[in-house]
ROTORTOR-590633 format. One record per atom (N, C-alpha, C, CB): x, y, z. Coordinates in steps of 0.02 Angstrom, whole numbers, plus 50000, padded with zeros to 5 digits. Glycine has a CB too. Example, Ala and Ser with C-alpha at 12.3 -4.5 7.8 and 13.67 -1.06 7.14 Angstrom:
REM residues 2
506604971650390506154977550390506604983550390505654977650452506424988850354506844994750357506455000250394507044997050286
REM end
This chain:
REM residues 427
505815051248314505915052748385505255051748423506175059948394505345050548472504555050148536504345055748563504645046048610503685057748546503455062648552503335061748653502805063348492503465069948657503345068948746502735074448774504205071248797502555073648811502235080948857502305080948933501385081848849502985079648924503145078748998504025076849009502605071649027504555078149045505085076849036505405080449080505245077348979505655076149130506295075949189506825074349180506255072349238507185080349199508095080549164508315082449226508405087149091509145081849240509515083549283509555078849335509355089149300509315071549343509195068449394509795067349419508815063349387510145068249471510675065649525510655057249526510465068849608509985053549545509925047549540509405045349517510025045249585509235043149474508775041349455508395032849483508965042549393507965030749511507995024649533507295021849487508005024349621507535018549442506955015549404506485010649442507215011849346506845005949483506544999949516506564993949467505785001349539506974995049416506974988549364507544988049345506544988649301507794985649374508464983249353508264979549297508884979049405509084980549255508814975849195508524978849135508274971349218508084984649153507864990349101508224993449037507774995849138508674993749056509154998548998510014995549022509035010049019510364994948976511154995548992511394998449055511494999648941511235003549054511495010349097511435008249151511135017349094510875006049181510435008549239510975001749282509315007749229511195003749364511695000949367511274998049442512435005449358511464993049476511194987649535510634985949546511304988949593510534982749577509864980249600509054982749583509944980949664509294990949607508704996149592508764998149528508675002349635509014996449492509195002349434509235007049411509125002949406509945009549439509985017749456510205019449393510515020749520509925028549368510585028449319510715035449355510495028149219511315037149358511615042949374511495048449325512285041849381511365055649338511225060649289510665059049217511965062349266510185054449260509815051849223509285055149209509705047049240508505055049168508135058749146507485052749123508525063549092506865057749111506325051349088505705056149049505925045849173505595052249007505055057348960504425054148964505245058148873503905057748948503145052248961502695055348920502745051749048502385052548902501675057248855501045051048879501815057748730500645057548877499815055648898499825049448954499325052548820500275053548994500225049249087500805045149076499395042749114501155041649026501475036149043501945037549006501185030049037502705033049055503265034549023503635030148920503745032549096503895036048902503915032548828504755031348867503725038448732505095036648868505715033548887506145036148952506135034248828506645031348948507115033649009507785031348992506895030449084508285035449021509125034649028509445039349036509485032348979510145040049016510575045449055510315051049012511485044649057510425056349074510035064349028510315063548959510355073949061511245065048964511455066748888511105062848804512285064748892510685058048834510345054548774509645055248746510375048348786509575061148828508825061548811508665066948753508415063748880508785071348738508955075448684508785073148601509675076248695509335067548599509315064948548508755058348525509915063948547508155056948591507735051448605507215055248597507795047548670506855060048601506215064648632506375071548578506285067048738505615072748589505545077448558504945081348590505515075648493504865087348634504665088648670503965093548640505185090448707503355091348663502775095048643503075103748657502015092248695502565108048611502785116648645502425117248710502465124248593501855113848726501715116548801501935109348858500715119048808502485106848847502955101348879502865103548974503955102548840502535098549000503055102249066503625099149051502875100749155504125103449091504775100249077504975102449185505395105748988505175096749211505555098149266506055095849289505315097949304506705102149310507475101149320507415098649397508015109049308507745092849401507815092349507508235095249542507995085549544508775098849488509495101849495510005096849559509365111249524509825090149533510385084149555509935080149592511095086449604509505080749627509125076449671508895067849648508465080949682508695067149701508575059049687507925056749686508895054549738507625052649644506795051449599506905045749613506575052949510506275041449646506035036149639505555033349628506105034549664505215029849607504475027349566504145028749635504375017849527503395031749629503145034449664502935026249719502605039749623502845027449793502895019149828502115018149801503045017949939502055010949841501435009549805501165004049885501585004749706500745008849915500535004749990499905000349985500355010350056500454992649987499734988449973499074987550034499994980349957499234990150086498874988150141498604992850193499244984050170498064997050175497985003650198497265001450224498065010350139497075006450296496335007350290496085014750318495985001250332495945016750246495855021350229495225026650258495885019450176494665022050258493735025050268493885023950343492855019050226493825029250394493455027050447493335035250481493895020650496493005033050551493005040750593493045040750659492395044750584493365045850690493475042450768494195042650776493205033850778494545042550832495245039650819495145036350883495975044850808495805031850879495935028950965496615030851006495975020150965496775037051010497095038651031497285036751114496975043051009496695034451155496815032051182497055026351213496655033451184496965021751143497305014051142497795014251142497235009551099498175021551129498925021351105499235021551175499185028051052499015026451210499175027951265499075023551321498955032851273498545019351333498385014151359498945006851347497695013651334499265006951274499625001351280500205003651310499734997751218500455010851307500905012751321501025011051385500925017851305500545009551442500675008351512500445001151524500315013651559500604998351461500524989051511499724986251482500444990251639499404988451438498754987051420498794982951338498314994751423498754977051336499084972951265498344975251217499244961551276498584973651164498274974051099497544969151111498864971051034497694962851112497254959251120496794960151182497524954051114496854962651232496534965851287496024970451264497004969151329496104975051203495934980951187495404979751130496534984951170495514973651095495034968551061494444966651090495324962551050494624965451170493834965451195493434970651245493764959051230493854975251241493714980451267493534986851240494094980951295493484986351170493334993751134493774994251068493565000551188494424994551077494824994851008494564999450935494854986950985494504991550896494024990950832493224996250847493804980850823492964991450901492274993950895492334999550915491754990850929492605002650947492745009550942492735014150881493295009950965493195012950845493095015050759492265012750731493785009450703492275006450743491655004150707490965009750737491524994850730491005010650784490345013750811490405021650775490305013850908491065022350783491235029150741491045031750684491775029550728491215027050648491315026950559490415026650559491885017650511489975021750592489295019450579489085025650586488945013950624489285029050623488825037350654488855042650607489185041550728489445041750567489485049050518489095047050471490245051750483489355052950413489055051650366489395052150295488565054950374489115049750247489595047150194490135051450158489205044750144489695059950187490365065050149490585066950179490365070250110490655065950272491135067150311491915061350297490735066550386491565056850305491965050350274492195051650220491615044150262491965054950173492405055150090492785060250113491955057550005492645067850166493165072250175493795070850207492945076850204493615066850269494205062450294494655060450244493975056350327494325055250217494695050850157495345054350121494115049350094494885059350097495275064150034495705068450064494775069149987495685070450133496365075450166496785068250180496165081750260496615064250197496975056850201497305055450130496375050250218497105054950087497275053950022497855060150003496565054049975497805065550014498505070250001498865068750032498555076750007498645067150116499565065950135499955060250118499725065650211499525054250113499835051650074500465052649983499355049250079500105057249965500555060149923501165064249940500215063349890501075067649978501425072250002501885067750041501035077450037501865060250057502635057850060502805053550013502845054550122502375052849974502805050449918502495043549892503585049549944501785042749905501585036649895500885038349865501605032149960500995036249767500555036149717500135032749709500735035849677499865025649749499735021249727499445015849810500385019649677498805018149828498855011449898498155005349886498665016350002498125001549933497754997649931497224999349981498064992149934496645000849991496185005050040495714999550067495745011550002495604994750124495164993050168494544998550172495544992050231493854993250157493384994650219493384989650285492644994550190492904989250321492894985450391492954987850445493274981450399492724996450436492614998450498491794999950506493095004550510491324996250459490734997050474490164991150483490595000950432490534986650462490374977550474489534977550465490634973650575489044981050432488304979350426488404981150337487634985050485487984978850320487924978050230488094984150202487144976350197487724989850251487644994950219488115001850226487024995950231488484998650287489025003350297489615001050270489135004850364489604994750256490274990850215490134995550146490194979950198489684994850117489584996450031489465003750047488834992049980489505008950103489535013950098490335017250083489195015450150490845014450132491515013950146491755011050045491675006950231491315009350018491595005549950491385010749912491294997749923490785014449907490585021049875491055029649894489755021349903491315028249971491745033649963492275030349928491945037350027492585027849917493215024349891493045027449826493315015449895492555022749811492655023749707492275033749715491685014349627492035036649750491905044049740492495047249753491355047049784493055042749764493545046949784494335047349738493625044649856494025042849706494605037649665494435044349584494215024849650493885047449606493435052849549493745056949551492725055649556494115060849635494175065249651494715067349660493915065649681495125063449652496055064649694496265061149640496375060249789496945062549637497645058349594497865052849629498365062849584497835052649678498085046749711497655039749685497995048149794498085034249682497775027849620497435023849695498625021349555496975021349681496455018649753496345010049727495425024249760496705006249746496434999749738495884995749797497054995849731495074998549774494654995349854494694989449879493944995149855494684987149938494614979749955494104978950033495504976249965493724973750003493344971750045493454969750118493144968050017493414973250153493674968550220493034968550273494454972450265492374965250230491784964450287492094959750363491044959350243492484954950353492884948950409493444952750422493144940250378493274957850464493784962050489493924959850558493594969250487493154961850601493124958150668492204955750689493524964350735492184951750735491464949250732491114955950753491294942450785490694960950735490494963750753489864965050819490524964450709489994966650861489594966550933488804965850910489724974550983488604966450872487874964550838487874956350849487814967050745488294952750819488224947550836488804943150891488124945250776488884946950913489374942250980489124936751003489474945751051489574931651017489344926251006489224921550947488954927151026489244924950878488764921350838489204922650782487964923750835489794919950781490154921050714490064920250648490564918550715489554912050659489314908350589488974911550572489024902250582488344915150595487884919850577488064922750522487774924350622488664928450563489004933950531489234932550454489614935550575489664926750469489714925150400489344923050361490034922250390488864920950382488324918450341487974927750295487624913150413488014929550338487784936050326488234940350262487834939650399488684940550296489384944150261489304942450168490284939250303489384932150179489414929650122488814933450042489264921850149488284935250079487564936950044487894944250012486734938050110488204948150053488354955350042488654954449975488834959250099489384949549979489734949349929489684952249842489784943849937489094949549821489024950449741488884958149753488334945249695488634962549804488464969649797489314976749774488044971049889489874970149850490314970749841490744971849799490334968949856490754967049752491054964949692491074968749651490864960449666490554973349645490254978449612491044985649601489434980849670491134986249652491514992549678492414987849708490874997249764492414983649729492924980149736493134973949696492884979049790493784975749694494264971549647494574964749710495054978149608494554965649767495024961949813494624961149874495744965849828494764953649910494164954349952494674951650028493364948449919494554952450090495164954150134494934951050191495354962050145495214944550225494944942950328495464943650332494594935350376495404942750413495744941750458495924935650483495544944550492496344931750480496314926850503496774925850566496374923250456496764927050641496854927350719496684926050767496874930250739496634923650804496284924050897496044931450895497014922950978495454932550906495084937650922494784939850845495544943250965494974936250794494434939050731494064934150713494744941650662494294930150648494024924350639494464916950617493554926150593494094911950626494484904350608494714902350554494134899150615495014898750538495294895050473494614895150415495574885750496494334889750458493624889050413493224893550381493184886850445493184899350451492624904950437492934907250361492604912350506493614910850362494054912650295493934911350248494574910950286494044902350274494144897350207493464898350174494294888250226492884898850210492214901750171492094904950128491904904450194492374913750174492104918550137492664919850067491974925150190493434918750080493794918850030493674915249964494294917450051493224907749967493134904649933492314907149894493284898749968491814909349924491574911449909491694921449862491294908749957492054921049893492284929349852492754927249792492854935849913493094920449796493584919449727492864917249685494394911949732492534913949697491874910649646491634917849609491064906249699491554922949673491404930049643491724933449594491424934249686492344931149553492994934449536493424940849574492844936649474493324939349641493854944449686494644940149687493504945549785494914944449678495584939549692495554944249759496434939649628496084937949811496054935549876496484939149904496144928949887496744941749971497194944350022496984940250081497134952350035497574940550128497154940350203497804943450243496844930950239497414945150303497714946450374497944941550391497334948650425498464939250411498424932450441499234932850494498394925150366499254927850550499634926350599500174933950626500034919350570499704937950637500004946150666499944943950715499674953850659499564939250759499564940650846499714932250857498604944550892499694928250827499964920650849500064916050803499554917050891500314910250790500384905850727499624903050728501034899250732499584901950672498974899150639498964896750558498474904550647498544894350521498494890250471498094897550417497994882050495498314902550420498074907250370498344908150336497914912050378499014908650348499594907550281499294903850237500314903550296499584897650272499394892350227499004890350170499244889750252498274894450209497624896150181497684898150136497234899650206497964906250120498054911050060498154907350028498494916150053498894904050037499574901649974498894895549939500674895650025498664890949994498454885749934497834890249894498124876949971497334893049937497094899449878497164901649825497154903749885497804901749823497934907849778497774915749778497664906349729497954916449834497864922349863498464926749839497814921549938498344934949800498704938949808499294938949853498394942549816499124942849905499604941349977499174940750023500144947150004499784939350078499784937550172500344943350180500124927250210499644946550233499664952250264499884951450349498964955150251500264955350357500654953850419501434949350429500144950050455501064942250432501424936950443502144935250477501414935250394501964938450534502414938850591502514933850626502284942950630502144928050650502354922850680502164917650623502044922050751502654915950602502784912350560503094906050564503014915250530502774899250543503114892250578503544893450515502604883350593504004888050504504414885350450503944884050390504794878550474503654878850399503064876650349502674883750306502434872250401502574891250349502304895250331502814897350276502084899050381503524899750284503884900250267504194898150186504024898950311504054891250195504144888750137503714886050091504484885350145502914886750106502314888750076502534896050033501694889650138502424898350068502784906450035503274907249981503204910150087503824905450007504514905949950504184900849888505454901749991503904895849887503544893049838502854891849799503664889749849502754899249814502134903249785502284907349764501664905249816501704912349728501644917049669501304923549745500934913449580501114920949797500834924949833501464930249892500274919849869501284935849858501754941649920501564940950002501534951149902502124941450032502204942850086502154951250095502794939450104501614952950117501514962650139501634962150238500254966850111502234965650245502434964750301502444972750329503104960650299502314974250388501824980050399502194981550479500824977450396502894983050453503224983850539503114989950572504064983450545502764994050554502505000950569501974997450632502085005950490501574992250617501244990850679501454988850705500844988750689501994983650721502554979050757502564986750823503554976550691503194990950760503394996950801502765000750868503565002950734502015001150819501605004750858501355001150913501115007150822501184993650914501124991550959501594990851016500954987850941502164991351014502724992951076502944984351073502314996651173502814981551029502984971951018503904972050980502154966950928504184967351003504814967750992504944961350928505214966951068504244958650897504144952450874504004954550807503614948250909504484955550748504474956150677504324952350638504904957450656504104951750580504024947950517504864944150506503774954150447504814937650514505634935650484505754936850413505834927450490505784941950390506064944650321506504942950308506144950150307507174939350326507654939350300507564930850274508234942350347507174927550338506984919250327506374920350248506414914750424506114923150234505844923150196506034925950111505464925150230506494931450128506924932450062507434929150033507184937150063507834925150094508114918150063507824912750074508724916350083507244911050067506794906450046506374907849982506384905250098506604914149943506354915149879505414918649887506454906549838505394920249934504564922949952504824930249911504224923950062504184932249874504144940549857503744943249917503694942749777504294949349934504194952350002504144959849994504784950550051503464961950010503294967450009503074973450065502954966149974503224979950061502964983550123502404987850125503424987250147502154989050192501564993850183501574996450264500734989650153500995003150240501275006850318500575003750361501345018450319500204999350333499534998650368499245003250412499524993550403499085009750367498885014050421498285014750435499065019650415498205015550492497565014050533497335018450605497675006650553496805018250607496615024350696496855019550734495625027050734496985012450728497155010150800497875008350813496745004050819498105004950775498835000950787499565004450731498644991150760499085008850680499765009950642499795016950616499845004850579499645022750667499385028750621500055033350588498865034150673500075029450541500765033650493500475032450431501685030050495500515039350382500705037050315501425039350262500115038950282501775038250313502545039350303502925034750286502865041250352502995031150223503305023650204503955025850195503015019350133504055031650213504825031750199505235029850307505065043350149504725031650321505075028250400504795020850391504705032650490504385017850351504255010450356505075005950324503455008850299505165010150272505845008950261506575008750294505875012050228506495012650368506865013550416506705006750441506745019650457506095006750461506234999550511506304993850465505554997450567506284993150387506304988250341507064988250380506134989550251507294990550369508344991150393508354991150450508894998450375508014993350481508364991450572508244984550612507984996950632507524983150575507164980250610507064972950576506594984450622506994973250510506844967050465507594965550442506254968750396507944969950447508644968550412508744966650332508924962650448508214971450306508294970250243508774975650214507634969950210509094973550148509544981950110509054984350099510054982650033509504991650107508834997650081508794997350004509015007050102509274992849963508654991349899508204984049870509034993349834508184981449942507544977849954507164980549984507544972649982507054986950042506624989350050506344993650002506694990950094506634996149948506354998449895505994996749841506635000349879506184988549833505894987749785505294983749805506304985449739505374982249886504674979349937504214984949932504844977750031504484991449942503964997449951503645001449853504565005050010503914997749817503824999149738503414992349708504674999949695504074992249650503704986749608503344976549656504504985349537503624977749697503154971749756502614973949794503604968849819502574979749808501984981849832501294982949768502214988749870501654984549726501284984849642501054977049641501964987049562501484972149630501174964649626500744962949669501624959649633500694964949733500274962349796499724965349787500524963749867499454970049746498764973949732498564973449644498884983149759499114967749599499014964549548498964974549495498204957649562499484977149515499634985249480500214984449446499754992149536500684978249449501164978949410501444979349350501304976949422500834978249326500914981749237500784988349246500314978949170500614990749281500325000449262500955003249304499275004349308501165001849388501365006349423501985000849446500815009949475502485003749488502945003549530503615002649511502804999549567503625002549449504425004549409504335012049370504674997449336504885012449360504945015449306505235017849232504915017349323504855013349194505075012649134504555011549086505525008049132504685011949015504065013348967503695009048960504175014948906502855011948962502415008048975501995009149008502555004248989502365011549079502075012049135501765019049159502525009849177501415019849206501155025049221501805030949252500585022849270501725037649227502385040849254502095043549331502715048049195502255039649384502135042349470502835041749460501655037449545503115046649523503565049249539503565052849573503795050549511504375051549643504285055649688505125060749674504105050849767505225065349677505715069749700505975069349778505445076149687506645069149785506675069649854507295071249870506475064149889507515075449919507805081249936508455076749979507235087249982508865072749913509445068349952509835066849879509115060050004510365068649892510905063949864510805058149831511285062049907510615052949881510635045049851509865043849897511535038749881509745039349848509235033649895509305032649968509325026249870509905030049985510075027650018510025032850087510585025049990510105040550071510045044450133509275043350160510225052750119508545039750122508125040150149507785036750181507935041750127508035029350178507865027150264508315028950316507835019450277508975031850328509365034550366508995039050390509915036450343508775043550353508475052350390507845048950403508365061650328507695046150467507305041750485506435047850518507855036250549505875045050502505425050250510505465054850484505365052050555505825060050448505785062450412505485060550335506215064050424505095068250319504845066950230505285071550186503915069550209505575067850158506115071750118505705072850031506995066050116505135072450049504795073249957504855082349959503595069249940505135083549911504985087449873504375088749834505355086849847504195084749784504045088549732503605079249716504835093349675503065076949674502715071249669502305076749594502205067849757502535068849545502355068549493501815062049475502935068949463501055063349464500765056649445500395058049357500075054249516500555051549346500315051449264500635056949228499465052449252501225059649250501375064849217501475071749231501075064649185501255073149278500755078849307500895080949380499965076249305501355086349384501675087849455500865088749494502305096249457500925084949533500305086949591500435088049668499775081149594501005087949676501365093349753502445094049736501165085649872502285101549754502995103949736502855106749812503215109749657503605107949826503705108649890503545109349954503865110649889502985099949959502655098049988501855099950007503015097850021501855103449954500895105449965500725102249905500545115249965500045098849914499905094249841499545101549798499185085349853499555102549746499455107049695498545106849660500085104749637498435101249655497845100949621497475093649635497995102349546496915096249687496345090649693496205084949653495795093149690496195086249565495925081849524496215075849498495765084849482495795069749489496315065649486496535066349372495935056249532497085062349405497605060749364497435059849293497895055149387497235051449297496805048749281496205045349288496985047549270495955041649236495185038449262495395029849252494355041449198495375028349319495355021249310494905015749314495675019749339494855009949262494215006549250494165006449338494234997949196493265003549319493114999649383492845006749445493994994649412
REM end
């Protein structure tokens, strides 16, 4: 039998995210009804319907063991596109677009540099405290696993500061922290005017980078930077061994898609105005689409990611709440999943498995996190519904209960339980 120290019985629904896993486990998501999952030393050994678990497991004497008494479990989400380090908010950008003041207006008027002047002024353990009350709520709706931006400090030393709270923090919390570089965030007012500079500059930082980051991140838009500038620093950060992301065509069409895919870029972030050609670059790549309608929504823009042109074009399509002080301040992926269905018109078990095991591929986690089945790391969320399906419906609302990572309940009825992290992950 498989030894356990850990084991969830009584599940109402169980949603593995792997179809295909076991007999049992029944559609797309791979549910099993009255299902159950056992795990030892962080990761799951097995899973299927409770009545088998019994005869599969064999439970340590100091086991946690937790009943959901019917509720519905899903692999804890996994947000590839977060930015996490900064200080300041812009609350007033919000309010400002609210009366007729566009995004791109706000680009040259303060926005970004607003944060940026922010974040430059504190100091590194105000920034790690931020971070880390940032880092629980994220748990506390249900998301084990994100991808964390710097680039709200654009000089050498505030970039690799924003990379030192990350990995001091990754020490400190359960929540799983994948860092990424995003020095080509925006030209920073130091050098206005003088983009090549910048990058010229940026490029030098890199190997310090590399150090603390796994993933290296531009922008590619009207008001950040060009094809070329990208094509630079991305190419210079793959020579580095960063595998690649970008921002690309959130505010107009442009050749950044493009860019990634022939790259070999992880994912393309945003990718809302999208030509045809972008489209089918995509569906015939290995690179995710991370589509981020939480800012669509925040910006007051009626102009979505074509998700549906892209899921029948065979693209892997993934979600994230891109949360941020300026354009996206949620870390609630369970309302990102609302607008996955209202707004992208995807099923809610494509938005699940966009907000799971595809969000896991787009931050290269999909061997450790975003299903659940043996092997893998046991995250897990509890949540206070019937079916899956009631939780992009109960829209804005956080229906978590109870969040299990590596094993290890770390918030029951919505207060996270214990600061320390989980595990220790390389790097």
């Amino acid at each position: 039998m498989l030894e356990a120290d850990f084991a969830l019985f009584n599940v109402g629904r169980l949603v593995t995210a792997a179809a295909g896993c076991h007999p049992a486990a029944e559609g797309p998501v791979g549910v099993f009804d009255r299902g159950a999952l056992a795990a030892q030393a962080g990761k799951i050994v097995w899973v299927g319907p409770m009545d088998e678990l019994r005869d599969a497991v064999r439970l340590e004497p100091e086991a946690t063991v937790l009943n959901t008494h019917g509720r519905t479990v899903l692999p804890g989400f996994v947000d590839p596109h977060t930015h996490l380090v900064f200080a300041g908010d812009r609350t007033g950008d919000f309010y400002r677009r609210a009366l007729g003041e566009t995004y791109a207006q706000q680009l040259g008027s303060g926005g970004i540099m607003q944060t940026v002047r922010a974040t430059r002024a504190a100091s590194e353990d105000a920034l790690l405290t931020s971070a880390f009350q940032r880092a629980s709520t994220f748990l506390r709706h249900g998301t084990t696993t994100i991808e964390a931006k710097t680039g709200y400090g654009l000089t050498r030393d505030s970039e690799l500061r924003a990379l030192r709270v990350l990995t001091r923090l990754q020490r400190l919390h359960p929540l799983k922290i994948v860092p990424c570089f995003l020095g080509a965030h925006v030209l920073p007012e130091d050098f206005e005017g003088s983009a090549d500079e910048y990058v010229d500059e940026l490029v030098s930082w890199l190997p310090d980078a590399r150090t603390s980051a796994e993933l290296i991140d531009v922008w590619c838009d009207p008001g950040a930077f060009n094809e070329d500038q990208c094509r630079r620093i991305l190419s210079a950060g793959r020579d580095l061994g960063f595998a690649l992301t970008a921002h690309a065509s959130e505010l107009a069409p442009g050749g950044g898609v493009r860019l990634a895919v022939e790259l070999g870029a992880r994912s393309v972030d945003h990718a809302v105005y999208l030509e045809e050609s972008d489209i089918r670059a995509l569906g015939a790549s290995d690179t995710v689409a991370v589509l981020l309608p939480g800012t669509t929504f925040f910006l007051g823009s009626d102009r979505y990611a074509p998700a549906r042109r892209l899921i029948d074009e065979g693209a892997c399509v993934a979600l994230g709440t891109d949360f941020n002080p300026g354009t996206s301040y949620t870390q609630n992926p369970q309302f990102i999943l609302t607008l996955a269905v209202l707004k992208l018109r995807m099923s809610p078990e494509e938005a699940i498995l966009a907000a799971t095991i595809n969000g896991a591929r787009a931050v290269g986690m999909e061997a450790l996190v975003g299903t659940l089945e043996p092997g893998k790391y046991c995250d897990l969320a509890v949540y206070t519904a019937g079916d899956y399906r009631e939780i992009p419906y109960s829209y804005a609302m956080n229906l978590v209960e109870s969040v299990v990572v590596a094993g290890r309940v770390v918030v029951r009825d919505g207060q996270v339980l214990d600061a320390a992290p989980a595990i220790a992950l390389a790097g």
